[in-house]
N, C-alpha and C positions, 0 to 999 in steps of 0.2 A: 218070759212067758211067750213073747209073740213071735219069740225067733225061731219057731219052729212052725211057724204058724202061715198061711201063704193071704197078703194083702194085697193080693194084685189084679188086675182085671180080669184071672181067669176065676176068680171066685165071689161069690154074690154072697156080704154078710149082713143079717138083719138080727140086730142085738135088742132084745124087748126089757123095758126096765121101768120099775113102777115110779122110779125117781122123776122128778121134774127138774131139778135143778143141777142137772151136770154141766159143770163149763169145762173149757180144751182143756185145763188142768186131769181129768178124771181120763182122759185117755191117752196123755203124753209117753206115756211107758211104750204103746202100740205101735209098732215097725210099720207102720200106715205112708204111705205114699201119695201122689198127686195121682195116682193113677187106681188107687184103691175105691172100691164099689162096696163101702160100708154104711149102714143105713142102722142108726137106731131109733127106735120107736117107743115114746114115752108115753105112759097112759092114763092117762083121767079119767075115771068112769068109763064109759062105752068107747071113747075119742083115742084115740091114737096120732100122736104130733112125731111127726117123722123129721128128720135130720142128718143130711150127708153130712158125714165125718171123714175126713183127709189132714193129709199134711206134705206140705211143697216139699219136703226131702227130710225126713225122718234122721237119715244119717249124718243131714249137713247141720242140724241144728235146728230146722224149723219149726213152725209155732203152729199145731192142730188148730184144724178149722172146723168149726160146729155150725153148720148152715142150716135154717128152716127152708126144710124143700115141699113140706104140705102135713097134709094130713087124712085119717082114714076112721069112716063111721058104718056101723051097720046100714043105718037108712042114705046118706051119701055116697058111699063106697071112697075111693079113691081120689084123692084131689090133691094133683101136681102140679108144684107152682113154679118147678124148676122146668124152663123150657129150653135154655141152652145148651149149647154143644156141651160137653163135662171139660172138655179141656179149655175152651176157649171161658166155661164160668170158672175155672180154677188157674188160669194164665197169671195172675196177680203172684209173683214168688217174694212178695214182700222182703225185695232186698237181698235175699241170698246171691251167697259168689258161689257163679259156676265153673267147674274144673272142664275145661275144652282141653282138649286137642287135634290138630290141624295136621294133614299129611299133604 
């Protein structure tokens, strides 16, 4: 499904979903990257609980991360709790081996 599909910083995705209960299992299929700007929004009545979703390297193996980054209401509007850099909160590659090479 997602190989045709582009997850990477030139595309902003906001997936809305009535579920509450999605863990990284429910998005492991998706070609998602450390550099992807995926953002699902779960909904409770009026509240909207928002969630950057990534994953440190898709094609090496890695394990989707499901981050609470805020949340969003009619009478509050927008509240982000995610203040850091994206790359410097997603720097943790939990272990993966990197393929380098040097010239």
């Amino acid at each position: 499904f997602s190989d045709g599909l582009k997850f990477n910083e030139s595309y902003y995705w906001l997936v809305l979903s009535k579920q509450t209960n999605l863990s990284s299992d429910y998005f492991g299929t998706l070609n998602l990257n450390v550099a992807s700007e995926f953002t699902l929004a779960s909904r409770t009545e009026d509240e909207f609980h928002l969630y950057d979703v990534y994953n440190p390297s898709y094609r090496h193996g890695g394990l989707v991360r499901v981050i609470h980054k805020g949340w969003w209401t009619p009478g509050s509007r927008l509240k982000d709790e995610l203040n850091e850099y994206k790359y410097i909160r997603r720097a943790d590659l939990d272990g993966l081996t990197l393929n380098l090479s040097l010239v």
